[in-house]
N, CA, C and O atoms as a GROMACS GRO file, in nm:
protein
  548
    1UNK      N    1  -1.107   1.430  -2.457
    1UNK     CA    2  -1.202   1.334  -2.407
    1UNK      C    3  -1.132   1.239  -2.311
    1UNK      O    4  -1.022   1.195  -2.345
    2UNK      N    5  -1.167   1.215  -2.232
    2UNK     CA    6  -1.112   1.082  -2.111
    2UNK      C    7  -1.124   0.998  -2.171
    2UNK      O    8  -1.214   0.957  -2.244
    3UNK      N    9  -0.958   0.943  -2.122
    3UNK     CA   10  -1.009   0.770  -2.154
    3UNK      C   11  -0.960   0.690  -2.016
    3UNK      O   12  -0.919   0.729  -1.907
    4UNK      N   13  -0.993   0.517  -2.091
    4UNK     CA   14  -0.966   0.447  -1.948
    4UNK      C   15  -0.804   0.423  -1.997
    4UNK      O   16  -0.731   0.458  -2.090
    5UNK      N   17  -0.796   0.354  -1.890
    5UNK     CA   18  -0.603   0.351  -1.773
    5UNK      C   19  -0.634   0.211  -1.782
    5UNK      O   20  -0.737   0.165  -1.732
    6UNK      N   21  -0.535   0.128  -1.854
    6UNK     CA   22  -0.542   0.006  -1.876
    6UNK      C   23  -0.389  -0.080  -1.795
    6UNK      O   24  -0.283  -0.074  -1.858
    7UNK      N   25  -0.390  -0.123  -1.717
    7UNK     CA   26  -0.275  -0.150  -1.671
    7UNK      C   27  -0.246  -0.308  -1.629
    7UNK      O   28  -0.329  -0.394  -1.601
    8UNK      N   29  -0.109  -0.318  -1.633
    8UNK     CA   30  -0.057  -0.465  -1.558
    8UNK      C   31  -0.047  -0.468  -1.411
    8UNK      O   32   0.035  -0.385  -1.375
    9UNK      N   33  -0.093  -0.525  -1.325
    9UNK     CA   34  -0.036  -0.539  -1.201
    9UNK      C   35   0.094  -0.539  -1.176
    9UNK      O   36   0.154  -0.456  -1.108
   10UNK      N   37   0.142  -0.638  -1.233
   10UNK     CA   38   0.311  -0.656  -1.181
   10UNK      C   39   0.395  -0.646  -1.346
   10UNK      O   40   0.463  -0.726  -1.410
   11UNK      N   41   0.345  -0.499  -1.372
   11UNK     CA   42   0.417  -0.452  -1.480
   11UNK      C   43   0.463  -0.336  -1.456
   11UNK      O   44   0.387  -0.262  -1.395
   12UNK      N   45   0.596  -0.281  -1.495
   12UNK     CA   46   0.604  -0.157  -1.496
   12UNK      C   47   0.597  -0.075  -1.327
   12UNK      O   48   0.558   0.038  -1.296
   13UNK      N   49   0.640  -0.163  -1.262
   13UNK     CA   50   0.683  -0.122  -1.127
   13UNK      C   51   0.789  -0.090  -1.081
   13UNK      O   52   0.884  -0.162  -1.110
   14UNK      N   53   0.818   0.042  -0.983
   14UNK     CA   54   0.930   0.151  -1.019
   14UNK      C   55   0.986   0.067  -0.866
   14UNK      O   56   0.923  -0.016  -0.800
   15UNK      N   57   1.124   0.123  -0.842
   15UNK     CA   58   1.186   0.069  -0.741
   15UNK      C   59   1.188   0.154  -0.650
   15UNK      O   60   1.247   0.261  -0.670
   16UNK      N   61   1.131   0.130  -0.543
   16UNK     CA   62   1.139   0.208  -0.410
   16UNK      C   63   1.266   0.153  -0.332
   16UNK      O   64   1.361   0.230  -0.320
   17UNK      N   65   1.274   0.034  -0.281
   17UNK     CA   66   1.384  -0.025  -0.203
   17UNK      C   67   1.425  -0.129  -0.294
   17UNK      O   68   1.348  -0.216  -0.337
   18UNK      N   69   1.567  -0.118  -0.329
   18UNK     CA   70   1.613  -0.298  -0.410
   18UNK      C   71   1.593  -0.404  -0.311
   18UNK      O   72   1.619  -0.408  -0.191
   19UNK      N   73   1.543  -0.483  -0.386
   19UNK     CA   74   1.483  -0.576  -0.334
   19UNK      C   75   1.416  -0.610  -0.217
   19UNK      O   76   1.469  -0.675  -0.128
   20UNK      N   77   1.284  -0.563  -0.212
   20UNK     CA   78   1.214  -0.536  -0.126
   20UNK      C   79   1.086  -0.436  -0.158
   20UNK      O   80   0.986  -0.483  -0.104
   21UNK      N   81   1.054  -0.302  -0.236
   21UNK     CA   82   0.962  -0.267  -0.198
   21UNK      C   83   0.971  -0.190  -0.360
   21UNK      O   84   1.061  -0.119  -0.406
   22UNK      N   85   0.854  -0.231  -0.415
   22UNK     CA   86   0.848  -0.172  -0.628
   22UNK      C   87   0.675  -0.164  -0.554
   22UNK      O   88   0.612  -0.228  -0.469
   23UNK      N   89   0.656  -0.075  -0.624
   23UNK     CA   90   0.517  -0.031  -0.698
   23UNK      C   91   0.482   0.103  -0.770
   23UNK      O   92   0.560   0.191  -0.808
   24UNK      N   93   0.340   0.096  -0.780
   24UNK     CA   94   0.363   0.211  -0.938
   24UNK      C   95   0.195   0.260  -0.837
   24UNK      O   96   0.112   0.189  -0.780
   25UNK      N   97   0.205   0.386  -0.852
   25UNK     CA   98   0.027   0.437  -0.872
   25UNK      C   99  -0.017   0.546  -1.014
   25UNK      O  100   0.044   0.609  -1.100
   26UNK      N  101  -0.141   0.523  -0.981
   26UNK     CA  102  -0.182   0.543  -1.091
   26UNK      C  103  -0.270   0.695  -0.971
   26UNK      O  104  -0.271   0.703  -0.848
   27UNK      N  105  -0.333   0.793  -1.080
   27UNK     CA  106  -0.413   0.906  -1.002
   27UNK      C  107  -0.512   0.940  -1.108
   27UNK      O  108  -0.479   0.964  -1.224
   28UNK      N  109  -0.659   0.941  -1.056
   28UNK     CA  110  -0.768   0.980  -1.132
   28UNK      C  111  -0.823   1.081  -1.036
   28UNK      O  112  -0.787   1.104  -0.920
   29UNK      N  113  -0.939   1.152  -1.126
   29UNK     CA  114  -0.976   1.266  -1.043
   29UNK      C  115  -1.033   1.255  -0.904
   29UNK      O  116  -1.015   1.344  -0.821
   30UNK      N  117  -1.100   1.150  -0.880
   30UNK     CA  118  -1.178   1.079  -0.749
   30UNK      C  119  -1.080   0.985  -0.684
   30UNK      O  120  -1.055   1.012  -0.567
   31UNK      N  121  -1.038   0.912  -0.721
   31UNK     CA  122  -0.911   0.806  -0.670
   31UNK      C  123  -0.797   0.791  -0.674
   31UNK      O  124  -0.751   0.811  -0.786
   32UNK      N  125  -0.715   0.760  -0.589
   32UNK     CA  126  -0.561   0.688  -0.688
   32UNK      C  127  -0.562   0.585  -0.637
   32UNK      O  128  -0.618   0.566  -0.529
   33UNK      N  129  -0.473   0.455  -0.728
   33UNK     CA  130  -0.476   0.332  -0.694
   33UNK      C  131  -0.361   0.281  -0.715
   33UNK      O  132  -0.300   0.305  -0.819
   34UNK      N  133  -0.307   0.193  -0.608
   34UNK     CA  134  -0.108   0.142  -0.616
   34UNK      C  135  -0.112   0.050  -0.624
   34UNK      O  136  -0.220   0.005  -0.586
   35UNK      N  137  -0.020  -0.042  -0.669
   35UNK     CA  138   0.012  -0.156  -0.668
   35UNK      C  139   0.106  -0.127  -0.613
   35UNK      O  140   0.170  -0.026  -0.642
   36UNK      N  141   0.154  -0.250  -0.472
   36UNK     CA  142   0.256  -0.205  -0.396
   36UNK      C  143   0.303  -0.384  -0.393
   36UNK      O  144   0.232  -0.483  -0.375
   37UNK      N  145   0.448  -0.370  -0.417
   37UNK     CA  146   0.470  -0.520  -0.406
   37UNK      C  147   0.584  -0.522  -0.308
   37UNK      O  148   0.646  -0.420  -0.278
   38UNK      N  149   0.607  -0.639  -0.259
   38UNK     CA  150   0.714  -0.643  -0.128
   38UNK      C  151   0.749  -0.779  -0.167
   38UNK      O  152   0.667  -0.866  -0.199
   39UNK      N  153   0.910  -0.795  -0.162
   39UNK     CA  154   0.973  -0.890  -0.199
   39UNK      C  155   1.086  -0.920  -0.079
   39UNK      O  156   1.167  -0.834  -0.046
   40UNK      N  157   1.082  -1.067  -0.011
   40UNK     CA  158   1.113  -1.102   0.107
   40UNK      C  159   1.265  -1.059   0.140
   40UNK      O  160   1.308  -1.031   0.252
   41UNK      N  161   1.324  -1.058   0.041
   41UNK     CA  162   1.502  -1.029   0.024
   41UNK      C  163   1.519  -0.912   0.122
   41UNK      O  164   1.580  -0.926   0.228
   42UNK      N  165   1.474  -0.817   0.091
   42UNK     CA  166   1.491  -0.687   0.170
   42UNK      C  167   1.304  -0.671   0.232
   42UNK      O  168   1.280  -0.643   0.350
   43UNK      N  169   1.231  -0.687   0.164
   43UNK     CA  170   1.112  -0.621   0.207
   43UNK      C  171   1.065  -0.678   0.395
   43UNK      O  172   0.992  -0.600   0.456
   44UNK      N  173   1.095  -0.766   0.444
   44UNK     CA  174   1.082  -0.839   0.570
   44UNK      C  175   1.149  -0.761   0.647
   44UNK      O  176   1.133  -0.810   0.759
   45UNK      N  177   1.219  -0.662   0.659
   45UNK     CA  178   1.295  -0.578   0.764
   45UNK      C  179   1.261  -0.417   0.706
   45UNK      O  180   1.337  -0.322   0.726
   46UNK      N  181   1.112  -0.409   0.619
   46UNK     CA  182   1.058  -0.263   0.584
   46UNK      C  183   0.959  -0.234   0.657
   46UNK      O  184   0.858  -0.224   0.587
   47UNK      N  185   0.933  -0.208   0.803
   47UNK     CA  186   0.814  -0.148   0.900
   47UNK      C  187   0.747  -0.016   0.826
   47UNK      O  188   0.814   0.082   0.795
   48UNK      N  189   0.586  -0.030   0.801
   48UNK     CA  190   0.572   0.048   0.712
   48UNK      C  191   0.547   0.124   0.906
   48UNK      O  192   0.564   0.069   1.014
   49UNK      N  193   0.493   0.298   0.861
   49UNK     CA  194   0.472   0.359   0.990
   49UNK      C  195   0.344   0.413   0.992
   49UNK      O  196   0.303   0.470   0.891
   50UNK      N  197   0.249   0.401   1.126
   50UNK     CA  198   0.080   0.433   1.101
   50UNK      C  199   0.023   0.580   1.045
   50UNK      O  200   0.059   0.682   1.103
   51UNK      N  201  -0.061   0.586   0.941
   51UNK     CA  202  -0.087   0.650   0.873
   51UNK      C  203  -0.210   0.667   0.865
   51UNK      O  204  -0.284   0.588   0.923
   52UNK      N  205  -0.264   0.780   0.786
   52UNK     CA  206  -0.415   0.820   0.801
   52UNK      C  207  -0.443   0.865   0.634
   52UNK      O  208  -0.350   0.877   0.554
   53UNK      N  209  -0.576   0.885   0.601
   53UNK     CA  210  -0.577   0.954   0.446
   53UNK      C  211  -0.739   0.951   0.421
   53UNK      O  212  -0.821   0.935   0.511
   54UNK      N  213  -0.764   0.966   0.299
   54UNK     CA  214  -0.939   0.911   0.273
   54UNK      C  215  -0.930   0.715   0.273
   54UNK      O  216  -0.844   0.630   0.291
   55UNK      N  217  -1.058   0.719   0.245
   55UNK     CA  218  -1.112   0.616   0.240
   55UNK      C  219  -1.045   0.508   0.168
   55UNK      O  220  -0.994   0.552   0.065
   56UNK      N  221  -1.022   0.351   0.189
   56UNK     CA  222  -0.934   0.278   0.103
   56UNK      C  223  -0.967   0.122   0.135
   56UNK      O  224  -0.980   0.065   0.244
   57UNK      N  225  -0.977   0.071  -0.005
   57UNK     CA  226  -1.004  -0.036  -0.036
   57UNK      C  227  -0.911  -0.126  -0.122
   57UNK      O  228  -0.890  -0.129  -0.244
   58UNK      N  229  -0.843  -0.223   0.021
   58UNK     CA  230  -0.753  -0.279  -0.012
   58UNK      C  231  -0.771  -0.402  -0.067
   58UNK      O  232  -0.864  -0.455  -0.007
   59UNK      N  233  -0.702  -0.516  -0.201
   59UNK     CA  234  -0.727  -0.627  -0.190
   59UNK      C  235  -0.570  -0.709  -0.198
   59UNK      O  236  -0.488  -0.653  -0.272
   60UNK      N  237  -0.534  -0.807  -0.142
   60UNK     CA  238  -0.437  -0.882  -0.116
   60UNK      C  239  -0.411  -0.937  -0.227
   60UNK      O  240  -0.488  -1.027  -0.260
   61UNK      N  241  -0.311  -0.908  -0.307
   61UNK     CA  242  -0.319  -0.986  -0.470
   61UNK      C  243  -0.251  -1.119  -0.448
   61UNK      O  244  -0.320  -1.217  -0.475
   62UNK      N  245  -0.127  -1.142  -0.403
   62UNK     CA  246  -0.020  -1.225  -0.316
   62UNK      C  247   0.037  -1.186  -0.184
   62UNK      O  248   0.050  -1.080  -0.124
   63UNK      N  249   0.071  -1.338  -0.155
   63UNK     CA  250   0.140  -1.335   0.032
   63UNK      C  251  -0.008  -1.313   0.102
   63UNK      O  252  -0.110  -1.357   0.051
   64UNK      N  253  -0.004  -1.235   0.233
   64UNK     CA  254  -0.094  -1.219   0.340
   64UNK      C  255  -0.015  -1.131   0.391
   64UNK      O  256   0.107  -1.140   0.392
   65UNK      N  257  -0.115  -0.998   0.458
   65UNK     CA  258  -0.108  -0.889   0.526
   65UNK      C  259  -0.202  -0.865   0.650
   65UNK      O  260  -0.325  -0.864   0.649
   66UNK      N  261  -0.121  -0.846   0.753
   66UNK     CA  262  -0.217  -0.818   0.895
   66UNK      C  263  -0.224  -0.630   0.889
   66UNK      O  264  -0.122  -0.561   0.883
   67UNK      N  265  -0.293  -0.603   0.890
   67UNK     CA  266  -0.357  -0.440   0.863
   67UNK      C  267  -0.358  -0.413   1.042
   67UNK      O  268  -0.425  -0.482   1.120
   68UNK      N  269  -0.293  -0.331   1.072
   68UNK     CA  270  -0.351  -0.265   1.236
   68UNK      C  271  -0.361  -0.177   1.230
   68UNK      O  272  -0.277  -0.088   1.215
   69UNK      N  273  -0.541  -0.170   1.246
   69UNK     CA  274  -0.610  -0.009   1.300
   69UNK      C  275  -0.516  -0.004   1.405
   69UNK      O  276  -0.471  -0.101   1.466
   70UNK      N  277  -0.474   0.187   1.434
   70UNK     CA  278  -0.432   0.212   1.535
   70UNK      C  279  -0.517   0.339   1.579
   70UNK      O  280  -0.515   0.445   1.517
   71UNK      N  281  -0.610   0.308   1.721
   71UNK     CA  282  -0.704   0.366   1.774
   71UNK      C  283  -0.623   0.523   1.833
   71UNK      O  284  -0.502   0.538   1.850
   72UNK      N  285  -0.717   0.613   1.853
   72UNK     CA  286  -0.621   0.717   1.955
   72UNK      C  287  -0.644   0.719   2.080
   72UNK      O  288  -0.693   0.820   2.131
   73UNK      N  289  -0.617   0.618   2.148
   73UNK     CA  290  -0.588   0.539   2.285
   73UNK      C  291  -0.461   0.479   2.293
   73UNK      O  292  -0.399   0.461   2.398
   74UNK      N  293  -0.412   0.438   2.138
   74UNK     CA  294  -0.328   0.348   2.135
   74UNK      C  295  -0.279   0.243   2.124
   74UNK      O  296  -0.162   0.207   2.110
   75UNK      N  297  -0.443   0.152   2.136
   75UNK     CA  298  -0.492   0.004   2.131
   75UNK      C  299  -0.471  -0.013   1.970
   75UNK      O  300  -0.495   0.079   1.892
   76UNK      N  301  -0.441  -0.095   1.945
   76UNK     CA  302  -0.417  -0.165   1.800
   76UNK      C  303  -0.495  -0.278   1.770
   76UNK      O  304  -0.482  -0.365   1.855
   77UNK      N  305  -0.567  -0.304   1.685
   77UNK     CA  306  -0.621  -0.400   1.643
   77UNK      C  307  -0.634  -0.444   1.519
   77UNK      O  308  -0.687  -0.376   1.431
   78UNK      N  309  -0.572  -0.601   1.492
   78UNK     CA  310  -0.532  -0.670   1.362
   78UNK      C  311  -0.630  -0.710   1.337
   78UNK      O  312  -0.706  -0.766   1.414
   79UNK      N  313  -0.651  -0.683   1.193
   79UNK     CA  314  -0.712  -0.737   1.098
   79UNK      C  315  -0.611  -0.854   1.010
   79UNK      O  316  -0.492  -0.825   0.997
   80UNK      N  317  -0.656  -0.965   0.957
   80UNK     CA  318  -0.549  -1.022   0.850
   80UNK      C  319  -0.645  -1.057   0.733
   80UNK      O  320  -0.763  -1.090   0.730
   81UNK      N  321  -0.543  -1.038   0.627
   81UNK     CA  322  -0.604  -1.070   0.493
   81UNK      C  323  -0.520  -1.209   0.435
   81UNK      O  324  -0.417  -1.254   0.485
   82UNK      N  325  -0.575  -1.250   0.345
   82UNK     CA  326  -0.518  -1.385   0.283
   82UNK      C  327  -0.481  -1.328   0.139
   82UNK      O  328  -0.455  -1.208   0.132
   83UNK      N  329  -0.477  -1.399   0.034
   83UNK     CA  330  -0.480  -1.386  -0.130
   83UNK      C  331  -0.617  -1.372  -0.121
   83UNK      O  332  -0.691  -1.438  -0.048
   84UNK      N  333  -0.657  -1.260  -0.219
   84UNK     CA  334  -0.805  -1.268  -0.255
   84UNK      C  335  -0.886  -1.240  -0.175
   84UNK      O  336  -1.002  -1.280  -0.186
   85UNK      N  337  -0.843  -1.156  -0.061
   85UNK     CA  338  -0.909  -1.113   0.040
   85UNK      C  339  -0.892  -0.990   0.039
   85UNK      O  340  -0.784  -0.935   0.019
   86UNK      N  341  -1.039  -0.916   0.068
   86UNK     CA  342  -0.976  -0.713   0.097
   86UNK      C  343  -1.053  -0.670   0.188
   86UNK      O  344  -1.148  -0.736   0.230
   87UNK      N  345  -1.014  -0.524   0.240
   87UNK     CA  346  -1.028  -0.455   0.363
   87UNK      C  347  -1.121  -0.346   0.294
   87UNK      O  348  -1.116  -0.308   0.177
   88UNK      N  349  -1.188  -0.317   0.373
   88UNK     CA  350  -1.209  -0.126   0.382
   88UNK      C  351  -1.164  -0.072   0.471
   88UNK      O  352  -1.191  -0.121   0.580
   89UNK      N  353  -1.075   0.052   0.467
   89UNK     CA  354  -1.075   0.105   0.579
   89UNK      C  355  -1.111   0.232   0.620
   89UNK      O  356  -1.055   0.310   0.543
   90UNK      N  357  -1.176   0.294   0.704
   90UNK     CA  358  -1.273   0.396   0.680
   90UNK      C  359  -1.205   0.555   0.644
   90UNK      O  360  -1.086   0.551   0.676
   91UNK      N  361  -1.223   0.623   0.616
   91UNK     CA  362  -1.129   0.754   0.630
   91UNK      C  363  -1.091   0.824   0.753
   91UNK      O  364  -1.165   0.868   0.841
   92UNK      N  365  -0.983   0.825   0.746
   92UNK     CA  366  -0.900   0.896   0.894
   92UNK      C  367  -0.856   0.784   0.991
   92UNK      O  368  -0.825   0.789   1.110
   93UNK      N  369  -0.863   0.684   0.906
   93UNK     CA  370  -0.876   0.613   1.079
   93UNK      C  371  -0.675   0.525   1.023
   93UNK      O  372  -0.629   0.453   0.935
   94UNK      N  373  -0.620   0.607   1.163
   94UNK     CA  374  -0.500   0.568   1.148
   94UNK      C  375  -0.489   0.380   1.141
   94UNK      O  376  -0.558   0.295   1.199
   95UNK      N  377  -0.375   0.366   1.048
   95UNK     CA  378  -0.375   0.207   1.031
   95UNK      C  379  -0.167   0.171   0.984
   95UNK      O  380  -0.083   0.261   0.972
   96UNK      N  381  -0.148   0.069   0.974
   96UNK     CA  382  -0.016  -0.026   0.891
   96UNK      C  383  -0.026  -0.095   0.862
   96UNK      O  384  -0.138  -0.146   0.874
   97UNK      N  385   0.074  -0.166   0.796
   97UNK     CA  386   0.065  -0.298   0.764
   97UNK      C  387   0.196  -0.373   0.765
   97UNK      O  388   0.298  -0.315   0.730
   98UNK      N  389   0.199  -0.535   0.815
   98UNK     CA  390   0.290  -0.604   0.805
   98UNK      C  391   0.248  -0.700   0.726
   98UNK      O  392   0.135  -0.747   0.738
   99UNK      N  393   0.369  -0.760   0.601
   99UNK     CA  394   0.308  -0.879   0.535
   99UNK      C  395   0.393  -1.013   0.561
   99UNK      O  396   0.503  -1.023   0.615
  100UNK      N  397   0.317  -1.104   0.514
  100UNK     CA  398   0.378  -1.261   0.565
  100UNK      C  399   0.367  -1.296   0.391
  100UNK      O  400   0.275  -1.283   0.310
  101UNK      N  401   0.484  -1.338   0.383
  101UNK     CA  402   0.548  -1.371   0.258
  101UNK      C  403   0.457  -1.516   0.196
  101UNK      O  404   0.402  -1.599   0.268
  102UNK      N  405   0.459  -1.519   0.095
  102UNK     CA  406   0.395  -1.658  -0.024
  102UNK      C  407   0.565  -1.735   0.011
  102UNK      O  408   0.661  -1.706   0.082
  103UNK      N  409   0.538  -1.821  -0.066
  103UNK     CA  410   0.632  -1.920  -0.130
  103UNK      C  411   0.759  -1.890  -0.221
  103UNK      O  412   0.871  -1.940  -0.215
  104UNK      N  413   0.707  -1.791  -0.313
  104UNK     CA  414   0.772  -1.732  -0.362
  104UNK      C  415   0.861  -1.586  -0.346
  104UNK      O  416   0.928  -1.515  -0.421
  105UNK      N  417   0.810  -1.585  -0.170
  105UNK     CA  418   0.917  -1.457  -0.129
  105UNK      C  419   0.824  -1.302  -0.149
  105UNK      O  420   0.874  -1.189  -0.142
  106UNK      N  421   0.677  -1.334  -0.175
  106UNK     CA  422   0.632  -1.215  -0.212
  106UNK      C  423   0.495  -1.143  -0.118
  106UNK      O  424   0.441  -1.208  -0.028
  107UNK      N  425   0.462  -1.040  -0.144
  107UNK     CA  426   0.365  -1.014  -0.044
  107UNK      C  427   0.300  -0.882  -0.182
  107UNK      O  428   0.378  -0.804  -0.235
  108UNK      N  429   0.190  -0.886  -0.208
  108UNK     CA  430   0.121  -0.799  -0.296
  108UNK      C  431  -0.002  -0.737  -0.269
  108UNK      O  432  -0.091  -0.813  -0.231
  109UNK      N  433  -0.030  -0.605  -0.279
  109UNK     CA  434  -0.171  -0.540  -0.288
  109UNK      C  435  -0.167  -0.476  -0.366
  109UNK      O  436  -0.058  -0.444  -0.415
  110UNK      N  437  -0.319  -0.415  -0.427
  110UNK     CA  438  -0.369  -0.311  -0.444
  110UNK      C  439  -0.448  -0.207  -0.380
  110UNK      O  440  -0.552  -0.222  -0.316
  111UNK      N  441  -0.396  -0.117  -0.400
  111UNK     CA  442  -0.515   0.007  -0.317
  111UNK      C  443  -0.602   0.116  -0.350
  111UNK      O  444  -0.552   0.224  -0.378
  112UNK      N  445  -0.714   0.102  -0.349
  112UNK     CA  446  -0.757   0.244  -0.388
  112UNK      C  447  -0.819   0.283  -0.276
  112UNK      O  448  -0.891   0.222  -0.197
  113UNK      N  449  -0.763   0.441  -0.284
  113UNK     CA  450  -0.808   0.542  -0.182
  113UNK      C  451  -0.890   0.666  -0.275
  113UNK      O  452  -0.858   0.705  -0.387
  114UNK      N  453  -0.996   0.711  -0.196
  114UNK     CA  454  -1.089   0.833  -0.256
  114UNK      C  455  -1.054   0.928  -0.100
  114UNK      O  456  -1.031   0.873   0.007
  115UNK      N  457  -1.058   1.048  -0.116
  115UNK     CA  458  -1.017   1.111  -0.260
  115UNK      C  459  -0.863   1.060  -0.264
  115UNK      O  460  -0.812   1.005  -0.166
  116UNK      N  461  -0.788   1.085  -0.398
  116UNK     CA  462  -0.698   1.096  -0.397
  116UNK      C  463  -0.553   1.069  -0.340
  116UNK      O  464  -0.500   1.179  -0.357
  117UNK      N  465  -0.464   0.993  -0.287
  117UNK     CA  466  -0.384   1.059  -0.205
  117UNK      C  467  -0.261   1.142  -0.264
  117UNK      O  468  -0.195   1.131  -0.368
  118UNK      N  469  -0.255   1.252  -0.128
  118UNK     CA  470  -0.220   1.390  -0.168
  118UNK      C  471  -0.056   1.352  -0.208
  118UNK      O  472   0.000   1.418  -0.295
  119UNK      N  473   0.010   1.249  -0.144
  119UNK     CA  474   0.145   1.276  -0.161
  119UNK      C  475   0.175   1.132  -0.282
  119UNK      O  476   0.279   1.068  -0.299
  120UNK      N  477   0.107   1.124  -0.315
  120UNK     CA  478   0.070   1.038  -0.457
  120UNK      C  479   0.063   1.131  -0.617
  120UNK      O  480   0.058   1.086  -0.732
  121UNK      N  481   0.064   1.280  -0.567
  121UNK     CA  482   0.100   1.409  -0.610
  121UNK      C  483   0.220   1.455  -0.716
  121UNK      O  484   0.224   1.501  -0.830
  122UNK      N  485   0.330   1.414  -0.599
  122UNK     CA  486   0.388   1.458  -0.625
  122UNK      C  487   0.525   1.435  -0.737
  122UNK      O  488   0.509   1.340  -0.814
  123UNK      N  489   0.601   1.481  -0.745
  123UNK     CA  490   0.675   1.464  -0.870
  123UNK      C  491   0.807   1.417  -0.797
  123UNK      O  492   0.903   1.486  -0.832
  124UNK      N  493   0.832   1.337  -0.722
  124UNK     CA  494   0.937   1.217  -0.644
  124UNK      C  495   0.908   1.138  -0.770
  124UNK      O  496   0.799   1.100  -0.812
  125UNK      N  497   1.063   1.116  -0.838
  125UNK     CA  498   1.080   0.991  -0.938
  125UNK      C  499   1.015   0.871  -0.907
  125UNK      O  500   0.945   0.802  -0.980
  126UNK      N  501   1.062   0.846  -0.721
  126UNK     CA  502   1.046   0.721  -0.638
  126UNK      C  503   0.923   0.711  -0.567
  126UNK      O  504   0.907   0.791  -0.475
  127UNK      N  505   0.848   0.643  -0.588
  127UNK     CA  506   0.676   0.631  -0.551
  127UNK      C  507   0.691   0.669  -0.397
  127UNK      O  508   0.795   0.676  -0.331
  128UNK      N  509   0.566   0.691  -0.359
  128UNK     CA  510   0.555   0.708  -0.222
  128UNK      C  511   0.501   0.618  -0.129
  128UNK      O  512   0.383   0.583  -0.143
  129UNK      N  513   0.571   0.574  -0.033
  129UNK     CA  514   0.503   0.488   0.048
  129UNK      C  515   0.554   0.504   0.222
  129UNK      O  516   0.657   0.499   0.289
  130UNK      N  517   0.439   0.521   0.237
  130UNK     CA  518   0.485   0.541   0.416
  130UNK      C  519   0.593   0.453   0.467
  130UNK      O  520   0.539   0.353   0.514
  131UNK      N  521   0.715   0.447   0.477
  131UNK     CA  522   0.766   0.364   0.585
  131UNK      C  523   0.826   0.500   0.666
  131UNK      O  524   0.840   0.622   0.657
  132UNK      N  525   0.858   0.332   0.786
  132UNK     CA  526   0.855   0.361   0.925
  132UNK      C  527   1.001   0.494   0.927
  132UNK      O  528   1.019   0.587   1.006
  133UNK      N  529   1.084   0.450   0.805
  133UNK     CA  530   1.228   0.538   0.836
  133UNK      C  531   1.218   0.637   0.765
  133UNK      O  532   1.309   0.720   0.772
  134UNK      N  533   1.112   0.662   0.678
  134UNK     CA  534   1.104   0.744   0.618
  134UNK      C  535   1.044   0.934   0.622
  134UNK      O  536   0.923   0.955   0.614
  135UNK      N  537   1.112   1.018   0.630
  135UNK     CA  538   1.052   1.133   0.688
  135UNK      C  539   0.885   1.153   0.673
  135UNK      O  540   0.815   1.077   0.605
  136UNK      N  541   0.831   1.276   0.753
  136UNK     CA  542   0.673   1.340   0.709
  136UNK      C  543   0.690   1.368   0.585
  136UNK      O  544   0.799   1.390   0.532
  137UNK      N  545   0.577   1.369   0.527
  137UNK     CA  546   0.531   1.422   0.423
  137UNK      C  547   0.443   1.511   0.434
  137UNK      O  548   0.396   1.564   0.333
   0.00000   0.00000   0.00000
């Protein structure tokens, strides 16, 4: 029988970059959803790189994030979020993100994307997250 996925935000978050870039996702049959946290020490010199997927609904847990659609022209256009602020962003439509740190050095979201994302899959110890230095997937 299914059950529900009961979780902490800023619990139990795996280390992508020391100091700088922890989060954990979670994968259901229709969605997966990350908590992605960025910590100013290292995370301020992590360019994530523009990316595409299904559909995704972001909300800003801490810090502030400027989101840029990137059109296929090339034109970019920022969106910014605050705390407590979220995005949709439609499916396919290439986008990044840069965050502007809280007080406390931090920058936080959550995300859920439908369907699925595919490289959210896979069996990498180390979560997946687009950056800029980081190979295709």
């Amino acid at each position: 029988m299914p059950k529900c996925k009961v979780f902490g935000i800023d619990h139990g978050l795996k280390e992508v970059v020391a100091d700088g870039l922890y989060m954990k996702t979670m994968i259901g049959e229709t969605m997966s959803v990350a908590v992605i946290k960025f910590v100013e020490a290292a995370g301020r010199e992590l360019p994530a790189k523009a990316h595409s997927h299904g559909e995704e609904a972001s909300l800003q847990v801490r810090g502030a994030c400027s989101i840029f659609e990137v059109h296929p022209d090339g034109s970019e256009v920022e969106q910014k979020m605050h705390p407590g602020e979220g995005i949709i962003i439609p499916a396919n439509l290439s986008h990044y993100g840069v965050n502007k740190f809280e007080g406390a050095g931090m920058s936080m979201r959550l995300n859920v994307v439908t369907p699925p994302r595919a490289e959210y899959r896979s069996d990498d110890g180390t979560p997946y997250y687009p950056l800029a230095s980081r190979g295709e997937k």
